[in-house]
C-alpha positions as CSV (number, residue, x, y, z in Angstrom):
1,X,0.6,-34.0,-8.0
2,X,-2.5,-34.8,-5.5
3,X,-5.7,-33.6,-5.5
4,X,-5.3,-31.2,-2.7
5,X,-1.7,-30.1,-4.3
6,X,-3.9,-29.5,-7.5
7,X,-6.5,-27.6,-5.5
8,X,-3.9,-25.3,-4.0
9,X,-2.3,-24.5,-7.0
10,X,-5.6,-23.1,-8.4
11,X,-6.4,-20.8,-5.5
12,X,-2.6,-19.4,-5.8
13,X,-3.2,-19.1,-9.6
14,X,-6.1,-17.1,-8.7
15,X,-4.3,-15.0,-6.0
16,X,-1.3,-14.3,-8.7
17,X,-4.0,-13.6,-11.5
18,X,-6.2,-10.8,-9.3
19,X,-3.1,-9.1,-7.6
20,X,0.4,-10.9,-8.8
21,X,1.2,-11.8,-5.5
22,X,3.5,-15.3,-6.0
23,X,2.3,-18.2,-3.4
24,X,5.5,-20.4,-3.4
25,X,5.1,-24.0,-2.7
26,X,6.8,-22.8,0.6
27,X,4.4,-20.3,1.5
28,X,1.1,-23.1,0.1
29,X,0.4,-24.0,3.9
30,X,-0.7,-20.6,4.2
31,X,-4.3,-21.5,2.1
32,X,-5.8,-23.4,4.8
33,X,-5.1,-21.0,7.4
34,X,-5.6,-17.9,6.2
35,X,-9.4,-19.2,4.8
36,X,-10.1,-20.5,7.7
37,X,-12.4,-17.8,8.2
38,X,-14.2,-17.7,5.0
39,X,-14.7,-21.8,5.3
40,X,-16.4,-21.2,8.3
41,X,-18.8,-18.1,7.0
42,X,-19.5,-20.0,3.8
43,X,-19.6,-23.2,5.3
44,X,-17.1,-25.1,3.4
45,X,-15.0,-27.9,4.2
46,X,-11.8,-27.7,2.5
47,X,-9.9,-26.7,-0.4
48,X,-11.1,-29.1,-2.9
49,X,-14.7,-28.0,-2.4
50,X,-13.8,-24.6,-2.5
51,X,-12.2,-24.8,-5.6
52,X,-15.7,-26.9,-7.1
53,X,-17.6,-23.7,-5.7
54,X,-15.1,-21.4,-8.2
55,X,-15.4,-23.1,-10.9
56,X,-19.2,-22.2,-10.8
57,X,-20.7,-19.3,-13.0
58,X,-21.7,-17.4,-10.6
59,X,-18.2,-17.6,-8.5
60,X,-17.4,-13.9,-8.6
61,X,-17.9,-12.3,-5.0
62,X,-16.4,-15.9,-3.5
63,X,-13.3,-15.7,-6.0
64,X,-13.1,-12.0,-4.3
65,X,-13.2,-13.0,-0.9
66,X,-10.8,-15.6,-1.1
67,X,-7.9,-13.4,-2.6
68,X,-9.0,-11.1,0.3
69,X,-8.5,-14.2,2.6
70,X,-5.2,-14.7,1.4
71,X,-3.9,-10.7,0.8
72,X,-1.6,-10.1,4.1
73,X,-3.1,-7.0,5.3
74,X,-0.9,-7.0,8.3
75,X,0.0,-2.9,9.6
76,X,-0.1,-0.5,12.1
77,X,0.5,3.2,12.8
78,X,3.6,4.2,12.4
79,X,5.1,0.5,11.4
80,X,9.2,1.1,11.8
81,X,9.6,3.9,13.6
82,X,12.7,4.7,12.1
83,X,11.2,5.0,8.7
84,X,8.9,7.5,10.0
85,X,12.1,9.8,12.0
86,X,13.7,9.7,8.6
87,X,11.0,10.8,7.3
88,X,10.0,13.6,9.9
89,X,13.6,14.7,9.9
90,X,15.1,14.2,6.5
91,X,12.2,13.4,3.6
92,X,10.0,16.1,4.7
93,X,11.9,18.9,5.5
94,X,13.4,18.4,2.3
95,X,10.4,18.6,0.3
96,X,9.7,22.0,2.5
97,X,12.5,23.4,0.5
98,X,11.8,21.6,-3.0
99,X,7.8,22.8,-2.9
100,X,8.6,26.0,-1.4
101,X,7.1,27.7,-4.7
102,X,3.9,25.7,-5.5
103,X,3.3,24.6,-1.8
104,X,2.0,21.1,-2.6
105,X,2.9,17.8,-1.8
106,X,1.5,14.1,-3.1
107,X,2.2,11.0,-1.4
108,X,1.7,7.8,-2.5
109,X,1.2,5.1,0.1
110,X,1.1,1.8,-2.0
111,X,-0.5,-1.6,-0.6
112,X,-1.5,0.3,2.1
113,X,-3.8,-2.3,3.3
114,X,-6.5,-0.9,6.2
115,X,-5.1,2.6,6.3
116,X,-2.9,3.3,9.2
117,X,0.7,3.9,7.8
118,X,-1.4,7.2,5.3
119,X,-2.9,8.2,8.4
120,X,0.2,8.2,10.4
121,X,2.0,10.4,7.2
122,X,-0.9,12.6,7.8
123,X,0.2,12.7,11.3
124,X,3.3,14.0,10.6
125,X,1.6,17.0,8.5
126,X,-0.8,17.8,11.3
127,X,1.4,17.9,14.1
128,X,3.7,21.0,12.2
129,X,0.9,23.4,11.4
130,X,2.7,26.0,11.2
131,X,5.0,24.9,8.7
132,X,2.3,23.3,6.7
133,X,0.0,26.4,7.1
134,X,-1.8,26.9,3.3
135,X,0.3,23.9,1.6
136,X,-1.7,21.2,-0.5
137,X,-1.2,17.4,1.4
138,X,-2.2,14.5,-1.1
139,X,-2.1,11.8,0.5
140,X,-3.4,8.5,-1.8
141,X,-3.8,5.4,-0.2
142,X,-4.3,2.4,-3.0
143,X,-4.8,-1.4,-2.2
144,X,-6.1,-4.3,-4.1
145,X,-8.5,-5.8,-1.4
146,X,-11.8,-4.2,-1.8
147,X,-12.4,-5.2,2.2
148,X,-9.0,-3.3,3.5
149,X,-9.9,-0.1,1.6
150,X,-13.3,-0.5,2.8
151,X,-12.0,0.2,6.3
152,X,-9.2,2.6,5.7
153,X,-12.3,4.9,4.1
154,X,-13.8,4.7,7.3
155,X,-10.8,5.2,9.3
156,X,-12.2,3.8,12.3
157,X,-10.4,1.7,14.7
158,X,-10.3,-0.7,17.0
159,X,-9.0,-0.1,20.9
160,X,-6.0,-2.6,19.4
161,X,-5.8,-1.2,16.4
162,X,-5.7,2.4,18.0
163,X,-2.9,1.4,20.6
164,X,-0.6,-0.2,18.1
165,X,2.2,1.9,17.4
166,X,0.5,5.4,18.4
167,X,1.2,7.5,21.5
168,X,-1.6,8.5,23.8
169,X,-1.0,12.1,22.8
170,X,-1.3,11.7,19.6
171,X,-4.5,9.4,20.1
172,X,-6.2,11.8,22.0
173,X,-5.4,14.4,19.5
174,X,-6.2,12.6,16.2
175,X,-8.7,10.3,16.7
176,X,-12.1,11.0,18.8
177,X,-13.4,7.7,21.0
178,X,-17.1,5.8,20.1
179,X,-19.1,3.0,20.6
180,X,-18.0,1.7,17.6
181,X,-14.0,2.3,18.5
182,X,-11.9,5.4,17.3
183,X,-12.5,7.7,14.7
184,X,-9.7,9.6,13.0
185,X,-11.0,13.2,12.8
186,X,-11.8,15.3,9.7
187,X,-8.7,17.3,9.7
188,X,-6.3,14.0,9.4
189,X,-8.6,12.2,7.1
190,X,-9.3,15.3,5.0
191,X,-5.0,14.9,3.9
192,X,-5.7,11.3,2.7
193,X,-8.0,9.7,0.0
194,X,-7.7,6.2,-0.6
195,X,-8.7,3.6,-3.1
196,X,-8.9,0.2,-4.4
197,X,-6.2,-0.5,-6.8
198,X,-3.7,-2.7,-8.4
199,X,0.1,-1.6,-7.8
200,X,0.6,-3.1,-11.4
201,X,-2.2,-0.7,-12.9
202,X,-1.9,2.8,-14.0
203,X,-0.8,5.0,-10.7
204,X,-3.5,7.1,-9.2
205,X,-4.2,10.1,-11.2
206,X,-2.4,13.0,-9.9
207,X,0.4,15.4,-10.7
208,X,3.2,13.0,-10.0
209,X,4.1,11.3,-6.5
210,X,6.7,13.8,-4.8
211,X,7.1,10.4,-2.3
212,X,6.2,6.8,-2.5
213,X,5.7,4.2,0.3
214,X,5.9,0.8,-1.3
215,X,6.9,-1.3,1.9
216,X,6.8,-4.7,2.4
217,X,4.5,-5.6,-0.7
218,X,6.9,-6.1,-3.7
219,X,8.6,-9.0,-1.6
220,X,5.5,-11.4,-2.6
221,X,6.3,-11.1,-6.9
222,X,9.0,-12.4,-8.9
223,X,11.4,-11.2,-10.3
224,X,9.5,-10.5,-13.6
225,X,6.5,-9.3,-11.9
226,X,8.6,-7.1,-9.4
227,X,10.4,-5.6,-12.5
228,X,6.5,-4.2,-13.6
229,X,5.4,-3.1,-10.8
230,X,9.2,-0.9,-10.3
231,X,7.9,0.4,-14.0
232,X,4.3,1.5,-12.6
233,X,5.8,3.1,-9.9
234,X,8.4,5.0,-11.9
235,X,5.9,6.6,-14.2
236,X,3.5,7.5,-11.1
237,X,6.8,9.9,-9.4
238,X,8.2,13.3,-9.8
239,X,11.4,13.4,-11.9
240,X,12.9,14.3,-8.2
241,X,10.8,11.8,-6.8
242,X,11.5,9.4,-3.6
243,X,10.8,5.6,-3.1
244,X,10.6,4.1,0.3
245,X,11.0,0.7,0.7
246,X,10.3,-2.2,3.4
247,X,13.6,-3.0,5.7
248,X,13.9,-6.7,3.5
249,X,13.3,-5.4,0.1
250,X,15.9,-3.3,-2.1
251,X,16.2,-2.0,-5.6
252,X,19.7,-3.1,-6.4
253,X,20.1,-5.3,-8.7
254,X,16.0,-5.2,-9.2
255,X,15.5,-2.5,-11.6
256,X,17.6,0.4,-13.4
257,X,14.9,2.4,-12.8
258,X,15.9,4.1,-9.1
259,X,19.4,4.3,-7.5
260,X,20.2,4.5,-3.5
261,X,19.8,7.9,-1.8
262,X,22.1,9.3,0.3
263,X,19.2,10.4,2.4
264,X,19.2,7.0,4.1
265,X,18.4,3.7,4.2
266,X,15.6,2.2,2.0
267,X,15.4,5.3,0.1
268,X,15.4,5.1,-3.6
269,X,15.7,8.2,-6.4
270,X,14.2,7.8,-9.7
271,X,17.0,7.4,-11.9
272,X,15.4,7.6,-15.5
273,X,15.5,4.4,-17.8
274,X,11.3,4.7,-17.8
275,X,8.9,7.9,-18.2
276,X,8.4,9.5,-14.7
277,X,4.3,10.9,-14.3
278,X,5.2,14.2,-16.2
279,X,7.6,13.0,-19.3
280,X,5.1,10.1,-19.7
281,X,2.1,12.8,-19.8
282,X,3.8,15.0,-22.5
283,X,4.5,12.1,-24.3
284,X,0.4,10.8,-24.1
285,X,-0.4,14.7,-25.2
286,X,2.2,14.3,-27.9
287,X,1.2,11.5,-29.2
């Protein structure tokens, strides 16, 4: 192994350490790249130095940025539009009739990097207020970079941001225009709280996750890693919870943990095999 090799193998050790995210030897021409940024702020000039800069005491907020550097934070509103139908015209509905009695609903948007695809479930929410009239929306965004949740607390946008993947109509009638860029209004961001958080951590403290939205994220573990992070899930979600699912990723033959739904596509049930939220509470009480 070379020097530089040996240098890139400790900036993906780091990156696997802080979030479990695998770099495969496939994916190492990424490093450079994707710190190109962070070289230039902190004046470095290539790996190896950066890797002499970690190993120093005080290494903390560098060690932070650079898994920031190297998180792929890419998303915008209402990413696969055909997720989002199924979910206007299937998921929801459904959960009308489910929640009819308690009128609340959680969401769990998982990895959900800057913000956009809980803001665009908001959306959804907001633009049916009549059916939604004196219900209880959680919405919980969680992400492990520190700078993507940053911004998804703000919920401001840019005029790229804004126009990626959202009509004008709904612009106009979500979001109110700055100096700064575009502002989601109080009503959409009062439905959605977000986080900082590791998907292989203890889920967000609420009542149980009637829906999940774990999309495009679990494709960057292993196998072994994946198989914890399908547990973590499991014990955040409703016994009659769902789990969404990226358009390349898939449960079978992942986990015994969820089964297809016949709801669609990329929709998973919890199938038992693992405490969902409110059999693992009883059995923390218990205990």
């Amino acid at each position: 192994m070379t020097a530089i090799d040996a240098s890139h193998r400790i900036v993906a050790d780091l990156l696997r350490a802080r979030t479990g995210q695998h770099l495969s030897d496939e994916r190492m021409w990424r490093v450079p790249s994707a710190l190109a940024g962070l070289f230039r702020a902190r004046r470095i000039s290539n790996v190896d130095q950066l890797v002499c800069l970690l190993a120093e005491p005080d290494s903390g907020d560098l060690a932070t940025e650079v898994v920031d550097a190297l998180l792929n934070n890419e998303t915008y509103f209402f990413r696969d539009g055909a997720f989002f139908e199924r979910l206007s015209n299937t998921v929801l509905p459904t959960l009308f009739e489910r929640r009819r009695k308690t009128k609340r609903i959680a969401i769990w948007s998982a990895g959900c990097s800057t913000g956009q695809e809980a803001l665009s479930l908001a959306m959804l929410f907001a633009d049916d207020p009549e059916r939604w009239r004196d219900w209880k929306i959680e919405i919980v965004g969680t992400d492990i970079s520190t700078k993507a949740i940053a911004k998804a607390n703000k919920g401001l946008y840019s005029q790229f941001e804004i126009q990626r993947g959202i009509d004008v109509h709904r612009m106009l009638r979500h979001f109110d225009e700055g100096a700064n860029g575009w502002q989601a209004k109080s009503e959409l961001r009062a439905l959605t709280r977000f986080q900082q958080a590791n998907i292989l951590a203890a889920p967000p403290l609420v009542h149980g996750f009637d829906l999940v939205l774990c999309r495009n994220v679990l494709l960057y573990f292993d196998a072994a890693t994946r198989a914890e992070a399908f547990k973590c899930l499991a014990r955040g979600m409703a016994q009659d919870g769902w789990l969404m699912m990226g358009s390349g990723e898939t449960t079978i033959g992942q986990t015994a943990l969820f089964e297809s739904s016949d709801e669609g596509a990329n929709l998973y049930r919890h199938c038992g095999g693992e405490l969902s939220f409110k059999e693992h509470t009883r059995e923390a009480l218990v205990g």
